[in-house]
N, CA, C and O atoms as a Tripos MOL2 file, in Angstrom:
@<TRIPOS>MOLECULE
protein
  260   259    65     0     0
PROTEIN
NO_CHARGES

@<TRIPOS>ATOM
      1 N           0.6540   -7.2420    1.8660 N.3       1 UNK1
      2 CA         -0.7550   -7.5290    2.0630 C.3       1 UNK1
      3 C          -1.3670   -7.9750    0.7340 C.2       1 UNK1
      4 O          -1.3290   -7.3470   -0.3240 O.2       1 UNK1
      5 N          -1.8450   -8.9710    0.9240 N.am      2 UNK2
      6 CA         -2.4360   -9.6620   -0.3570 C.3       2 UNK2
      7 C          -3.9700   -8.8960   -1.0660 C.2       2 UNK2
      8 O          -4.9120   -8.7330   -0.2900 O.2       2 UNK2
      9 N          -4.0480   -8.6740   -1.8230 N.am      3 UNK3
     10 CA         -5.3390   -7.7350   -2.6520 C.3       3 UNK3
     11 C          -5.7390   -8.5810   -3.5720 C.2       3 UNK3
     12 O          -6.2880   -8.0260   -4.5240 O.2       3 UNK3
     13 N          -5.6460   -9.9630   -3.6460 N.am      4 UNK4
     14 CA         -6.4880  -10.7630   -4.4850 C.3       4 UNK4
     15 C          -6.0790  -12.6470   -3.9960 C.2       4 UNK4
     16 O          -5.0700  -13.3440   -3.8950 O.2       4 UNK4
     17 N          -7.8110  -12.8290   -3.7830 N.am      5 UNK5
     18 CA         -7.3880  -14.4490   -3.3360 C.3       5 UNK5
     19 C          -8.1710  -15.0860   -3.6100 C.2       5 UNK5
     20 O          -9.3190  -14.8450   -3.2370 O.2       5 UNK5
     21 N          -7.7570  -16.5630   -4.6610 N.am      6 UNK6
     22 CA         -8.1140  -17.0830   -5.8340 C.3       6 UNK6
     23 C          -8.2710  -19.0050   -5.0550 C.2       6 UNK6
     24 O          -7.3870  -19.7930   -4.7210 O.2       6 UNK6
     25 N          -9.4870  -19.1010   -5.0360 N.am      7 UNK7
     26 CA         -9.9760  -20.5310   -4.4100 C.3       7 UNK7
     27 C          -9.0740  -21.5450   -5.4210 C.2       7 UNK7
     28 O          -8.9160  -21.6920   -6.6330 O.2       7 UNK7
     29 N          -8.5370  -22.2100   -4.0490 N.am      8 UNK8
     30 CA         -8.1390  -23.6650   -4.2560 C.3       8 UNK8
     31 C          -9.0820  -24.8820   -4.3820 C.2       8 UNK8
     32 O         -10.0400  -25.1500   -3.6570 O.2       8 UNK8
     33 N          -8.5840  -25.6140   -5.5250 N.am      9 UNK9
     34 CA         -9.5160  -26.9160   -5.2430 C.3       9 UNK9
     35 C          -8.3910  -27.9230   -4.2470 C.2       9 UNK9
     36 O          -7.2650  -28.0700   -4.7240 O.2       9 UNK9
     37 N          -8.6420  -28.4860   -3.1220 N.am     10 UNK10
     38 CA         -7.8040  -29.2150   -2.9920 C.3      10 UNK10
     39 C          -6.6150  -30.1220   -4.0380 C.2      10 UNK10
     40 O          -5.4270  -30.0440   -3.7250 O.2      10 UNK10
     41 N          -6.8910  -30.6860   -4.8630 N.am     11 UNK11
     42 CA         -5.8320  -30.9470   -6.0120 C.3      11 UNK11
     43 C          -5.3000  -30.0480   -6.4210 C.2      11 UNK11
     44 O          -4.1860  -30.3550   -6.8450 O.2      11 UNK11
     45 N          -5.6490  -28.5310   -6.5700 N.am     12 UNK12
     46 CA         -4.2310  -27.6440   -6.6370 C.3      12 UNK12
     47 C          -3.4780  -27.5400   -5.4480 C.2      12 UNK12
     48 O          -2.3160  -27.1500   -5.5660 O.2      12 UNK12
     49 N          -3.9320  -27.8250   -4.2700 N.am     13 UNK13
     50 CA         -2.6980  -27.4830   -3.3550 C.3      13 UNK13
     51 C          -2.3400  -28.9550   -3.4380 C.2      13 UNK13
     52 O          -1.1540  -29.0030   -3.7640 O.2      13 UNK13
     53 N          -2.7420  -29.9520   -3.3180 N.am     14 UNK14
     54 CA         -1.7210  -30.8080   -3.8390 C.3      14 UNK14
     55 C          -0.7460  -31.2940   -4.5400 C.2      14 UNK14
     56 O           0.1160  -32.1130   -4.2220 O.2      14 UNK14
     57 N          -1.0080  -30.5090   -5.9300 N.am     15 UNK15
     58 CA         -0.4990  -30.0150   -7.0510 C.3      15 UNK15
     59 C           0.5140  -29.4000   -6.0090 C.2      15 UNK15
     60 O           1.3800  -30.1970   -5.6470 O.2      15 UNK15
     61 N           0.5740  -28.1780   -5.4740 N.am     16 UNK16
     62 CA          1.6810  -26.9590   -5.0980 C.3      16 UNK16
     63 C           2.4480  -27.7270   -4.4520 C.2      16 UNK16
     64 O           3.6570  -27.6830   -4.6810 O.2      16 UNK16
     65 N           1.7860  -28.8390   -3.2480 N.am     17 UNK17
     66 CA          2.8990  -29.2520   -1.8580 C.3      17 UNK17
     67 C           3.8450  -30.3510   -2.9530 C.2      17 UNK17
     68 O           5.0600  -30.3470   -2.7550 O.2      17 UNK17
     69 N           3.3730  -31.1580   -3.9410 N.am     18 UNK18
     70 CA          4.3300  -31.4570   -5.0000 C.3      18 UNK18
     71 C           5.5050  -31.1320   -5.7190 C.2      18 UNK18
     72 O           6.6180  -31.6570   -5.6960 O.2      18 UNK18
     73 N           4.8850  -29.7930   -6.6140 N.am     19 UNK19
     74 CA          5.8580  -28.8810   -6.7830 C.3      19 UNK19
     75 C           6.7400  -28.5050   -5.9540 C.2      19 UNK19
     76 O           7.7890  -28.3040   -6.5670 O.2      19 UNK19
     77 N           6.8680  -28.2620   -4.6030 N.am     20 UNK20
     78 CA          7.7330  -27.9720   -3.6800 C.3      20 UNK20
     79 C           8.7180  -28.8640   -3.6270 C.2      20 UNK20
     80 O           9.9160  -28.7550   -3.8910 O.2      20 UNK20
     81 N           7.8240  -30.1090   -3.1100 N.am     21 UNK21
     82 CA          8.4570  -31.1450   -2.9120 C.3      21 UNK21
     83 C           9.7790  -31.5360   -3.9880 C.2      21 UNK21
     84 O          10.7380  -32.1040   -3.4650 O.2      21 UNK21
     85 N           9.8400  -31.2450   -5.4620 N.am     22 UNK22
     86 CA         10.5460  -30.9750   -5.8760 C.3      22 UNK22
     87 C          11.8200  -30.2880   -6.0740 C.2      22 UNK22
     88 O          12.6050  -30.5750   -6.9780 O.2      22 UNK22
     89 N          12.0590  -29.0970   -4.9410 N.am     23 UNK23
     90 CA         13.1770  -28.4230   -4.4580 C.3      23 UNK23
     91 C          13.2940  -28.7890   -3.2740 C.2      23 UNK23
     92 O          12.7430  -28.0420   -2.4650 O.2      23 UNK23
     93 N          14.1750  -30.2860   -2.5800 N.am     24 UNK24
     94 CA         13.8510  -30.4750   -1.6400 C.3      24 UNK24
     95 C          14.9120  -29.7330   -0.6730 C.2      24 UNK24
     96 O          14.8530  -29.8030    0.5550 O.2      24 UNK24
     97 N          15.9360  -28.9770   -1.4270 N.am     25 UNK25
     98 CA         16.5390  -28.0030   -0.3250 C.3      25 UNK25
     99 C          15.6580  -26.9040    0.4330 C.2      25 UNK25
    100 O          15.8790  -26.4390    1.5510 O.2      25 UNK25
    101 N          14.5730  -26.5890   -0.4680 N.am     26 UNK26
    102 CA         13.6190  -25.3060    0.0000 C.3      26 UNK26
    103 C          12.8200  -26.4670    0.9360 C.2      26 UNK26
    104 O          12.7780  -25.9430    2.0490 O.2      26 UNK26
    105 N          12.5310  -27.0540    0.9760 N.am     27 UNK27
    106 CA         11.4540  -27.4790    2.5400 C.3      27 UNK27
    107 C          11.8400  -27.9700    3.3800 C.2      27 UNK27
    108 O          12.4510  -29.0190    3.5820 O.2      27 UNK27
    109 N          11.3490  -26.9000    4.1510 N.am     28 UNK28
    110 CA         12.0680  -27.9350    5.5240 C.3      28 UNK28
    111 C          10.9460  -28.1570    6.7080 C.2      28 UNK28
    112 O           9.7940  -27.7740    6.5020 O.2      28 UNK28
    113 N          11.3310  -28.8250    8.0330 N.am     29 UNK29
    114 CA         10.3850  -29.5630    8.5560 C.3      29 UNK29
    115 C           9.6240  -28.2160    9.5400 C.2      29 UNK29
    116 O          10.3460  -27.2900    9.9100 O.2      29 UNK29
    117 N           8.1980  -28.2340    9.8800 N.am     30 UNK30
    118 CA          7.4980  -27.1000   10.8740 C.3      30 UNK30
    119 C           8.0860  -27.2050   11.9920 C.2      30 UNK30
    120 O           8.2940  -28.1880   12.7030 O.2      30 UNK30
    121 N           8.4800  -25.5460   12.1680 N.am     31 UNK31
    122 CA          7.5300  -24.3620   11.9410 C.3      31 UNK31
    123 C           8.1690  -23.9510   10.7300 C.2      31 UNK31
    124 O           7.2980  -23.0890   10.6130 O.2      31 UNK31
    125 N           8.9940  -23.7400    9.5650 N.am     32 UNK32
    126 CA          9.4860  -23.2670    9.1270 C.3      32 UNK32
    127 C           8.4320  -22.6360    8.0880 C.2      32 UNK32
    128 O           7.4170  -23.2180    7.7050 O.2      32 UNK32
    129 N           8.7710  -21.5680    7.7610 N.am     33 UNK33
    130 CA          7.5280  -21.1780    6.1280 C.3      33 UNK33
    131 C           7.4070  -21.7330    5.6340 C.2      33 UNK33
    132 O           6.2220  -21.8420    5.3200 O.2      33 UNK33
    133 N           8.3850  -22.7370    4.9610 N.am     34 UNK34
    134 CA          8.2820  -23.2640    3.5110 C.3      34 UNK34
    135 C           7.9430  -24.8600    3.6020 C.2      34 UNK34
    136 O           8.0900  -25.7020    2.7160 O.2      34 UNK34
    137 N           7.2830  -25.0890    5.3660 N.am     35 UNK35
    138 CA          6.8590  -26.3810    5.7550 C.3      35 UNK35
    139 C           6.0140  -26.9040    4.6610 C.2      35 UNK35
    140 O           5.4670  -26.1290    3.8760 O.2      35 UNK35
    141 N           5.8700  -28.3240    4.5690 N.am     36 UNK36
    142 CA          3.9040  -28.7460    4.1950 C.3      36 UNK36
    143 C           2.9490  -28.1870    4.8910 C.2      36 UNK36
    144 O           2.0900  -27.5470    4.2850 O.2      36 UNK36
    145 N           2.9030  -28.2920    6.1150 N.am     37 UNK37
    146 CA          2.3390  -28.2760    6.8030 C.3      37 UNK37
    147 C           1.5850  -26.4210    7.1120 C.2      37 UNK37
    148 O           0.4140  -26.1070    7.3230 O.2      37 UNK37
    149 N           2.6890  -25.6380    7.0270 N.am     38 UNK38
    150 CA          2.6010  -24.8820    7.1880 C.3      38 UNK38
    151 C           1.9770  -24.1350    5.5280 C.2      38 UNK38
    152 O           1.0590  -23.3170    5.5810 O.2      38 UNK38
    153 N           2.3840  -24.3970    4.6190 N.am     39 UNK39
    154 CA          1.5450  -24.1010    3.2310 C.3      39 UNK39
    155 C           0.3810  -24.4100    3.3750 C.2      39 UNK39
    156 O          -0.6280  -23.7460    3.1380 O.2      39 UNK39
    157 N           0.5170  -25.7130    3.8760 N.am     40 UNK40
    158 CA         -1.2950  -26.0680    3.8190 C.3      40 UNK40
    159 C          -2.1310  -25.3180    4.6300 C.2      40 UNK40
    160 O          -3.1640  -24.8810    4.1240 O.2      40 UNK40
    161 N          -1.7490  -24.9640    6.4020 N.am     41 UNK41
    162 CA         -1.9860  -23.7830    7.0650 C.3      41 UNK41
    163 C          -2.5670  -22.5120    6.2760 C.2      41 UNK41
    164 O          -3.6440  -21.9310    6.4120 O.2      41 UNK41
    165 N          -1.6900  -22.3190    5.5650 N.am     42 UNK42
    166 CA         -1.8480  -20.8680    4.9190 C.3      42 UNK42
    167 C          -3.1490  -20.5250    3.7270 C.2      42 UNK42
    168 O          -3.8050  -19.5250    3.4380 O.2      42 UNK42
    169 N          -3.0960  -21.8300    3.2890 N.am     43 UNK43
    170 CA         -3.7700  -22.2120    2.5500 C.3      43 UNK43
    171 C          -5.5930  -21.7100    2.8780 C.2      43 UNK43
    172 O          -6.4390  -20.9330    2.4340 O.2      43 UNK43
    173 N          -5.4190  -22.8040    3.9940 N.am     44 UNK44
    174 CA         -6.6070  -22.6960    5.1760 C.3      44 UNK44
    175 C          -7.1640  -21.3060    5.4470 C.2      44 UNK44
    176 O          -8.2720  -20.8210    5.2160 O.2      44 UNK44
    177 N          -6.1040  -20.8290    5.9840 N.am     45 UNK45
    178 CA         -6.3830  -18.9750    6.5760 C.3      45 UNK45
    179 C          -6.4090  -18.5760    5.1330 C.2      45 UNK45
    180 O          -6.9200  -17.4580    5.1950 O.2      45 UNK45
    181 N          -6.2320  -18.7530    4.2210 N.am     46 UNK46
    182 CA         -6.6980  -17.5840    3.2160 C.3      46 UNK46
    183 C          -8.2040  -17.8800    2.9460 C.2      46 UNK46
    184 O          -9.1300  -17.0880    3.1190 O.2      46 UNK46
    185 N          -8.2970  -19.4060    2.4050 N.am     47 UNK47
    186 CA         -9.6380  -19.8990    2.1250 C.3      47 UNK47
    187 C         -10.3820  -18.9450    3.6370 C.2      47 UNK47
    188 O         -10.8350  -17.8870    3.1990 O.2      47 UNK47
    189 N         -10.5210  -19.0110    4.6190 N.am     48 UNK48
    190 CA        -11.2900  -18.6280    5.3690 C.3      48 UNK48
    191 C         -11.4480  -17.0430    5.1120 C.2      48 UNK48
    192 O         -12.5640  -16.5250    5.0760 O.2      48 UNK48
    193 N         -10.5660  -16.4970    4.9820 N.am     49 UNK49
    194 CA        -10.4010  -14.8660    4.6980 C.3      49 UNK49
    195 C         -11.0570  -14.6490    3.2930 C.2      49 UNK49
    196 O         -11.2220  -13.4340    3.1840 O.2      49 UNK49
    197 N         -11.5340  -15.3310    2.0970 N.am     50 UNK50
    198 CA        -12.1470  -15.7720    1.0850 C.3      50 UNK50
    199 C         -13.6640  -16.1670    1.1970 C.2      50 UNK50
    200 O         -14.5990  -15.7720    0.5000 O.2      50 UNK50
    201 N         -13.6700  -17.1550    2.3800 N.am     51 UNK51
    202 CA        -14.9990  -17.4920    2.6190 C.3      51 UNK51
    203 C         -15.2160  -18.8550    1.6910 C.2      51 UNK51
    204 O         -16.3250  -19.2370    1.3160 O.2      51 UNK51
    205 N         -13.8410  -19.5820    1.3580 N.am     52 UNK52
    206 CA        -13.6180  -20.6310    0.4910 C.3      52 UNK52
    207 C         -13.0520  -21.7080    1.4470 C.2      52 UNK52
    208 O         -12.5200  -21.3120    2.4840 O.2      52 UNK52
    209 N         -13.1190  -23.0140    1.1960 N.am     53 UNK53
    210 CA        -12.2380  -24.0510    2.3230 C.3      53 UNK53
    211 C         -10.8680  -23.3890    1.9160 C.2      53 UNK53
    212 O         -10.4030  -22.6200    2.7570 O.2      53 UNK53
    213 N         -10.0740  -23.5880    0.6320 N.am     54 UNK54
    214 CA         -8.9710  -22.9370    0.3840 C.3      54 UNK54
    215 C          -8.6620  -21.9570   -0.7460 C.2      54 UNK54
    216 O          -9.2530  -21.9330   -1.8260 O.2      54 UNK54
    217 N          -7.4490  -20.9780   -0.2890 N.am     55 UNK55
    218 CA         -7.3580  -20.2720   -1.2110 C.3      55 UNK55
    219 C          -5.5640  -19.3930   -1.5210 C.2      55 UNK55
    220 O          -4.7930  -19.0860   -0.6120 O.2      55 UNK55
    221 N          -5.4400  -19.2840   -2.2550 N.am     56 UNK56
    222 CA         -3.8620  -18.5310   -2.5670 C.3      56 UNK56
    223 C          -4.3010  -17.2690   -2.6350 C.2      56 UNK56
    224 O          -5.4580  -16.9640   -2.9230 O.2      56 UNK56
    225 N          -3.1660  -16.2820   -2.3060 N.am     57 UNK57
    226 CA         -3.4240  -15.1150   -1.8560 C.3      57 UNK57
    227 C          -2.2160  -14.8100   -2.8170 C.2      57 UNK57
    228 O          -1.2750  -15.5580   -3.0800 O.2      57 UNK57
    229 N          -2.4990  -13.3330   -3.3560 N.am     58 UNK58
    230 CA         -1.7290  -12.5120   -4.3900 C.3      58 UNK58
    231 C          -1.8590  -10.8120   -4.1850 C.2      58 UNK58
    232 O          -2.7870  -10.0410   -3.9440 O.2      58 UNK58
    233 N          -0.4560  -10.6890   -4.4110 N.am     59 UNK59
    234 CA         -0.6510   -9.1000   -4.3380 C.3      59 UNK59
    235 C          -0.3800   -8.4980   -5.7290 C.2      59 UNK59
    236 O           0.7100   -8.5210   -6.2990 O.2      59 UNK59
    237 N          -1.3590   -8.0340   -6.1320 N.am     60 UNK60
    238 CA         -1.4820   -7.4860   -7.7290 C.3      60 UNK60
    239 C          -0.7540   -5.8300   -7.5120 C.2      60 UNK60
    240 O          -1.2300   -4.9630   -6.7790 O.2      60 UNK60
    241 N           0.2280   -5.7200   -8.1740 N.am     61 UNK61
    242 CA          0.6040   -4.2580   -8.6170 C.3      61 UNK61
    243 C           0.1620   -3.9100  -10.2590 C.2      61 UNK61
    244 O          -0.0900   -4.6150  -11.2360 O.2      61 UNK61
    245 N           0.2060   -2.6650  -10.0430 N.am     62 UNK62
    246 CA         -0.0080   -1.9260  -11.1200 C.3      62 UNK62
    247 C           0.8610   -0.7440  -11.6600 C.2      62 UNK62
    248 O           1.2620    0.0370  -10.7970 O.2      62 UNK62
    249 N           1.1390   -0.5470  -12.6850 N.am     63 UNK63
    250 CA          2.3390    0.1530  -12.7240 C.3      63 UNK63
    251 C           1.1790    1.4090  -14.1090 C.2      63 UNK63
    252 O           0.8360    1.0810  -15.2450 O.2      63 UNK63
    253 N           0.8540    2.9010  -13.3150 N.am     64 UNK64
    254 CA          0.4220    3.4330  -14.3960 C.3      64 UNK64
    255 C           1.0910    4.6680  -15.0110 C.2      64 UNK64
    256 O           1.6220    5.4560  -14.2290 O.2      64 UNK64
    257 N           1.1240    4.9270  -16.3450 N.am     65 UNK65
    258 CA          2.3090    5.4450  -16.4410 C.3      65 UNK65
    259 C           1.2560    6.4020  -17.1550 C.2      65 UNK65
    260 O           1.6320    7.4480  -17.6830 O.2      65 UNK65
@<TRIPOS>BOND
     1     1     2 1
     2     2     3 1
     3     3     4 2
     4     3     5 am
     5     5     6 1
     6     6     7 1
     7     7     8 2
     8     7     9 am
     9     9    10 1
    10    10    11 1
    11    11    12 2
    12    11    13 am
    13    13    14 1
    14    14    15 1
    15    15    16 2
    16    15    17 am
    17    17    18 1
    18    18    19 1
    19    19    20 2
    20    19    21 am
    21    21    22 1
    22    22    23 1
    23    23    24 2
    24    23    25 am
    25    25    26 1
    26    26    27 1
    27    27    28 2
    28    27    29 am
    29    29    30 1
    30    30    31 1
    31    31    32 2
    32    31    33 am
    33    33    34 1
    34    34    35 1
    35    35    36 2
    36    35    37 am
    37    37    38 1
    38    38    39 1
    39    39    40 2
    40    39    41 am
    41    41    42 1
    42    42    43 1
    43    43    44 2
    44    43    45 am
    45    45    46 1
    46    46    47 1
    47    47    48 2
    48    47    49 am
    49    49    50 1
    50    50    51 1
    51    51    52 2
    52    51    53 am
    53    53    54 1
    54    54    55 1
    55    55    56 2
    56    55    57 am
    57    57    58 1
    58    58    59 1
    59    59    60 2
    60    59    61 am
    61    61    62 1
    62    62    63 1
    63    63    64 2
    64    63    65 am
    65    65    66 1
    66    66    67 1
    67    67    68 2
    68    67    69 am
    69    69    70 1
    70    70    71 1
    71    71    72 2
    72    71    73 am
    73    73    74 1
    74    74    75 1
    75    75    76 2
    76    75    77 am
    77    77    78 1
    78    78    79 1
    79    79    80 2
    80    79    81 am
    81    81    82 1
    82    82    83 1
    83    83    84 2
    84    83    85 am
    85    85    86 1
    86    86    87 1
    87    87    88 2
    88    87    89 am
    89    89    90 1
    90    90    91 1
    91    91    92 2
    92    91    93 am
    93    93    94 1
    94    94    95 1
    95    95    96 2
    96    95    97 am
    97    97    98 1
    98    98    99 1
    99    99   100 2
   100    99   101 am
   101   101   102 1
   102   102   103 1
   103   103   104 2
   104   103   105 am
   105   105   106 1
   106   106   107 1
   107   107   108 2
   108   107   109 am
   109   109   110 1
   110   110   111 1
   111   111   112 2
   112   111   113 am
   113   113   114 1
   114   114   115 1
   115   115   116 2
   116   115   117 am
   117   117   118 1
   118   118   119 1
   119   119   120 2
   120   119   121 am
   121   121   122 1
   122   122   123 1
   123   123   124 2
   124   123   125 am
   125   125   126 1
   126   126   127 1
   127   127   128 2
   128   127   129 am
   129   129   130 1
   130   130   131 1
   131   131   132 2
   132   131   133 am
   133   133   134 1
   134   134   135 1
   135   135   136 2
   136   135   137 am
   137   137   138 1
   138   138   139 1
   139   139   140 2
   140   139   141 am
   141   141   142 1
   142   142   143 1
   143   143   144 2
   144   143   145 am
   145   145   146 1
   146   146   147 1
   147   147   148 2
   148   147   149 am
   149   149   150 1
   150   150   151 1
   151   151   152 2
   152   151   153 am
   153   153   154 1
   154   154   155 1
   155   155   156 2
   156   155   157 am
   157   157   158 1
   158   158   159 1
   159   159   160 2
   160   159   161 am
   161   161   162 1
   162   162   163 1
   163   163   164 2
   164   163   165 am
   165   165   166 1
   166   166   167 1
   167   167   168 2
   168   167   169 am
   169   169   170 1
   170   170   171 1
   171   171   172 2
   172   171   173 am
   173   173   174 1
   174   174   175 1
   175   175   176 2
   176   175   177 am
   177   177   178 1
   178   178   179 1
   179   179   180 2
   180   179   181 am
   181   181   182 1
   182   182   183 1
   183   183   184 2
   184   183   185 am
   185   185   186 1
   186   186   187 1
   187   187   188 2
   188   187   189 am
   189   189   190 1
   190   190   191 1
   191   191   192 2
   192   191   193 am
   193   193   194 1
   194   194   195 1
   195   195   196 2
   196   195   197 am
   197   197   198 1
   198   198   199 1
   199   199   200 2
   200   199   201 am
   201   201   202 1
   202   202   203 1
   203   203   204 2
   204   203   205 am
   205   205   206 1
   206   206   207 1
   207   207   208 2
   208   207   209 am
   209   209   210 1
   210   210   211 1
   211   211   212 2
   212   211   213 am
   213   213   214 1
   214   214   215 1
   215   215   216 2
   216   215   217 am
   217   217   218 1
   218   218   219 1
   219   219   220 2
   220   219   221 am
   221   221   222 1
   222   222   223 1
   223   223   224 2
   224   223   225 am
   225   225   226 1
   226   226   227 1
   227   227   228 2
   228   227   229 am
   229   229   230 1
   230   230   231 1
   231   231   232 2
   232   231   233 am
   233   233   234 1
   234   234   235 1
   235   235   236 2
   236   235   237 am
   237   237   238 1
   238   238   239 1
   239   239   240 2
   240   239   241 am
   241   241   242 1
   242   242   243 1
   243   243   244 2
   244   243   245 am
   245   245   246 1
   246   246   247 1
   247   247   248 2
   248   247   249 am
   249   249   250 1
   250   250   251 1
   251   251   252 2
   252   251   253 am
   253   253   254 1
   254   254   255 1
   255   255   256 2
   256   255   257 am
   257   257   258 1
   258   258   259 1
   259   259   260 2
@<TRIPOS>SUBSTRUCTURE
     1 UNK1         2 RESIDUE 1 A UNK
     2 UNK2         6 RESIDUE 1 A UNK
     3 UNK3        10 RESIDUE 1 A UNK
     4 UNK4        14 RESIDUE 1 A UNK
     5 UNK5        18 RESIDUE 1 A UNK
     6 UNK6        22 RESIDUE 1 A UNK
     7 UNK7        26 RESIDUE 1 A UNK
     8 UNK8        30 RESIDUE 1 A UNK
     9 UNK9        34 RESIDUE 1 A UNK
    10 UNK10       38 RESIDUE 1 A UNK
    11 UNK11       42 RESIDUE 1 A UNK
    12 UNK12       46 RESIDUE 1 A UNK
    13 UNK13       50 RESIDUE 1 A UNK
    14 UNK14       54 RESIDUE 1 A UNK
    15 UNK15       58 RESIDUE 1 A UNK
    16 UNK16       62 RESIDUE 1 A UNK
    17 UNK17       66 RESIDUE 1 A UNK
    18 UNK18       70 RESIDUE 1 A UNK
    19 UNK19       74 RESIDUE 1 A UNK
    20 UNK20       78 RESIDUE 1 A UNK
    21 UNK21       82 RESIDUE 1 A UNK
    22 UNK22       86 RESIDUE 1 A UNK
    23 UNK23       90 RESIDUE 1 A UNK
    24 UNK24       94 RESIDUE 1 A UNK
    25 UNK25       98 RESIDUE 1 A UNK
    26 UNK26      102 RESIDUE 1 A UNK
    27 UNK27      106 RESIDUE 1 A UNK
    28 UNK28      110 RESIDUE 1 A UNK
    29 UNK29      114 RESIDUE 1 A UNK
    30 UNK30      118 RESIDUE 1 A UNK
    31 UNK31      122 RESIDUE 1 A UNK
    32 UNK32      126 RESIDUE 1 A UNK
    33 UNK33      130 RESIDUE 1 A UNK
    34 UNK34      134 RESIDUE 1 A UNK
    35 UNK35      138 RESIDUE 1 A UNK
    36 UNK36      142 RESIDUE 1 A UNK
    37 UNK37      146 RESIDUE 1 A UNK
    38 UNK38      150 RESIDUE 1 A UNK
    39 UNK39      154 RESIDUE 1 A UNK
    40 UNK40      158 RESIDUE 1 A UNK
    41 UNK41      162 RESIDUE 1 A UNK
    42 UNK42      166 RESIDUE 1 A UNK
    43 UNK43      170 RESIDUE 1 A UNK
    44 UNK44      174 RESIDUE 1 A UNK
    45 UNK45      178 RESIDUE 1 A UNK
    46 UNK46      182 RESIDUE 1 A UNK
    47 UNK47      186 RESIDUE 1 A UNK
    48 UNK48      190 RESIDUE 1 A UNK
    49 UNK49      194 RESIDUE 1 A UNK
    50 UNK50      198 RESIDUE 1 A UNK
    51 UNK51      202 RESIDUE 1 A UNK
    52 UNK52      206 RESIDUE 1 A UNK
    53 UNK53      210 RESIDUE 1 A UNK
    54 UNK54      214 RESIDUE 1 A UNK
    55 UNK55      218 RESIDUE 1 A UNK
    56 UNK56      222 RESIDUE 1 A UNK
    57 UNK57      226 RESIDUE 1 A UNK
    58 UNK58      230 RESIDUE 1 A UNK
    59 UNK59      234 RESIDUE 1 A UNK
    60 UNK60      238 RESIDUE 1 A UNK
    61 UNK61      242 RESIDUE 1 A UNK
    62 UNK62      246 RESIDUE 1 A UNK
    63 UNK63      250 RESIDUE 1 A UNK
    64 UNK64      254 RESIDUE 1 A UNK
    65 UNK65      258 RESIDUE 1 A UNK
């Protein structure tokens, strides 16, 4: 479960579906996770869960000693 989610400008997820695009063994065509299509999806549902058009979602740990 994600505990921190950090607005996209569209040119960073363009930026990201790029970067991917770069390992082109990791993408493969929808439904798969690691779709375009489906990043960009995700993208979407976070921005909305944000209250942003888009957004990346992160799960922050903390380690206190």
């Amino acid at each position: 479960m994600p505990n921190l989610l950090v607005e996209l400008a569209e040119d960073d997820l363009d930026s990201k579906l790029e970067a991917m695009r770069q390992y082109a063994t990791q993408i493969h065509e929808h439904p798969h996770t690691r779709s375009e299509q489906t990043l960009r999806s995700l993208a979407v549902l976070r921005g909305m869960q944000a209250g942003v058009p888009l957004a990346e979602a992160y799960h922050i740990m903390r380690c206190l000693a």
